[in-house]
C-alpha positions, 0 to 999 in steps of 0.5 A: 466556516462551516465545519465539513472537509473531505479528503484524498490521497495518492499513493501508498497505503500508509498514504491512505492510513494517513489519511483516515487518521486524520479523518478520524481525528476531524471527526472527532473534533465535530467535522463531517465528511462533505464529497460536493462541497466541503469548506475543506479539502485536504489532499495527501500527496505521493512523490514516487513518479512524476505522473502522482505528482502531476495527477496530484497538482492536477486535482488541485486545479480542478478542485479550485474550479470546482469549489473556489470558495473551499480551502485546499490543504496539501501535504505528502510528499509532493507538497513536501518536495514543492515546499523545498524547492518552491515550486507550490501552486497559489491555488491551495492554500496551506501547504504542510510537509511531512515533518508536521502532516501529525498536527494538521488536524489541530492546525485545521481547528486552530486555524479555520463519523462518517466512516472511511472505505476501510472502516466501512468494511471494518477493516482499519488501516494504521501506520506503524512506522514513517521513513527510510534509510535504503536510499534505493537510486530510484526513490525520492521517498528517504528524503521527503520521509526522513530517518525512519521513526517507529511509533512504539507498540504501546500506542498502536494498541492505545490507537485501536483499543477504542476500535477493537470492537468495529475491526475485523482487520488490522493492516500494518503500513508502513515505509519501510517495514524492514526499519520498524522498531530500530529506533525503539528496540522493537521489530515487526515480528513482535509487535505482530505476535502482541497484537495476536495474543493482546487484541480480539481482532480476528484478521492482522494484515501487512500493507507491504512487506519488504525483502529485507524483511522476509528473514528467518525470523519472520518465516519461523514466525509465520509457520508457527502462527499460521494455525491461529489463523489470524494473519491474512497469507498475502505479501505484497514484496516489492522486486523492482527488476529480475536482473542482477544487473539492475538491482545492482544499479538500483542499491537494492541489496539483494540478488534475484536468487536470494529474492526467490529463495525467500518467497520459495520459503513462503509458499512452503509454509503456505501454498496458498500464500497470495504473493504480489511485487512492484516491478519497475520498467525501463530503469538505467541500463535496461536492456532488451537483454536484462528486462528479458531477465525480469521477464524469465525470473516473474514467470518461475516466481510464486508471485501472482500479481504484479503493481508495474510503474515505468521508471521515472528519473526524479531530481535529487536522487542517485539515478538522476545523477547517474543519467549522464552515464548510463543510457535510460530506455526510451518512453516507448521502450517503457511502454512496450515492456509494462504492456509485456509485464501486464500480460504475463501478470494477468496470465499468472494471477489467473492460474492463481486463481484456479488454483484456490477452486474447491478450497474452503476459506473465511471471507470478510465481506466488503460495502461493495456489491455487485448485482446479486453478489457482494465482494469478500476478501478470502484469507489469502485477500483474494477477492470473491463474490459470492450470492447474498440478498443480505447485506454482510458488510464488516462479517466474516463467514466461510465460503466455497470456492466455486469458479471463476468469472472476469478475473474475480473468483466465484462462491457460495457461502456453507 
């Protein structure tokens, strides 16, 4: 079998963080990445919607049309979730869950360095901690990942020394970044300030960082480290509802208020903070009255983006129990209400946008190009063009922000 595979992956980013892992473990065992017509294709699943597992068994479909000769190898969530409940497809060949996806690199050599679009850009993405213990109604995540289990701050730095010199960004993911270290004795905050003070990296990112996160100790510590200039000011804090209500009826642990207190806090550290959330539409028990209240809370938040998802009831978790009792919006009430989402989303990232217009940032700059201009993430991960005939993929310069057009800001390089 000849020794090329080629990989994917659905959902999160400790998904894709997965799955460059992995890719950097196959190429070190001598496989090369093949698009057309690999002996393997590896597919890291999601489980959070029905529509990422469909999409999920779907490519599977079409992969085995297109290369039937090739072996599928599915793992993730959904194949997690398919293996309990029998539901795998006889397309794919192999099916790994969770609990064993860390061997599937060995298992593919036993059995049986093109670079990633991250490390491309030098940017690397690493997995610092599986699992959950919130248990939200909504989500079937707690129980495909398991109890949460961190990988200690020793091995983190032992997995990227040997790429310290190629990374211009570090981007910590995780399932639940609240839950790192409690199965260690460790915590977020402090792995984040050794990798500050032991690594050369100049730019350390969060994938998500979740609201039981944002304490007074992770805000004391984002103030006093904000002048080493080495944390990228993004925050992408899921909310999932602006109703008490439904928070309530989701097991979220926490109010409206007391969300927007924490991002208040943000934004007075750092004005330019870019905040983004998850908002889920059309949960148990939502209203016209109570998504009106998700509506009223985004636009007085200092949130600028907006991921939206449409409430879908998986089987085995609280909600899809709870269905008998508490009426769920229609599809089409779903629909009406994302689209209201995205519209008030695009409206406020605009605003965002302008107002960074003037400011000066460093930018690392991506593979992508577009005509004349190539694409750079700013300090706060905002996306930038800016008018290059150089290719300056993996450097961080300063850059002015000049404008904006399409929804993409605009700027020259000083």
């Amino acid at each position: 079998m000849k020794k090329t595979f080629f990989s994917y992956s659905f959902g999160c980013r400790v998904n894709q963080a997965e799955k460059e892992s992995l890719d950097q473990q196959l190429y070190h065992y001598g496989f090369i990445s093949d698009s057309h017509s690999p002996a393997i294709y590896i597919i890291n699943t999601c489980a959070v919607t029905a529509k990422a597992e469909r999409e999920a068994r779907q490519l599977i479909y079409q992969l085995k049309r297109k290369n039937p000769k090739a072996k599928i190898i599915v793992t993730g969530c959904s194949a997690t979730y398919w293996l309990k409940k029998h539901l795998t497809l006889p397309e794919a060949d192999l099916y790994l869950d969770n609990k064993h996806k860390a061997r599937l690199a060995d298992q593919i050599v036993q059995g049986y360095f093109p670079i990633g679009k991250y490390l491309a850009s030098s940017r690397l993405l690493v997995k610092i901690q599986d699992g959950c213990n919130r248990f939200c109604t909504y989500c079937i995540t707690a129980y495909l990942r398991g109890k949460p289990k961190s990988k200690p701050i020793k091995a983190i730095l032992e997995q990227i020394k040997p790429l310290s010199g190629q990374v211009k960004e570090l981007i910590l993911t995780a399932i639940n970044t609240e839950a790192y270290g409690q199965d260690t004795g460790e915590n977020l905050v402090e792995l984040t300030k050794i990798l500050i003070n032991n690594t050369n990296i100049p730019r350390i990112s969060f994938g998500s960082i979740h609201p039981w996160g944002v304490n007074k100790q992770f805000l004391a510590f984002y103030k006093r480290y904000l002048h080493k200039k080495r944390l990228v000011n993004f925050f992408h804090v899921p909310l999932q509802s602006g109703s008490d209500k439904i928070l309530k009826l989701m097991k979220r642990g926490y109010t409206s208020e007391k969300f927007l207190d924490q991002l208040k806090k943000i934004k007075k550290i750092n004005p330019y903070a870019f905040i983004a959330t998850d908002v889920i539409v059309g949960f148990l028990g939502e209203t016209d009255k109570e998504f009106q209240k998700t509506v009223n809370f985004l636009k007085k938040a200092p949130i600028s983006r907006f991921h939206i998802f449409r409430f879908s009831n998986r089987p085995n978790t609280a909600a899809f129990f709870m269905k008998n009792k508490i009426k769920e919006p229609t599809n089409q009430e779903k629909i009406k209400r994302a689209k209201v989402l995205a519209q008030l989303g695009k409206q406020k990232y605009l605003v965002f946008l302008k107002k960074n217009f003037g400011r000066t940032s460093s930018a690392l700059f991506l593979v992508k190009k577009v005509e004349e201009y190539q694409m750079a993430l700013l300090d706060n991960q905002l996306p930038i063009l800016v008018k290059t005939n150089k290719n300056l993929a993996g450097q961080i310069k300063n850059v002015k922000i000049l404008s904006v057009k399409n929804n993409c800001l605009i700027g020259k390089l000083i």
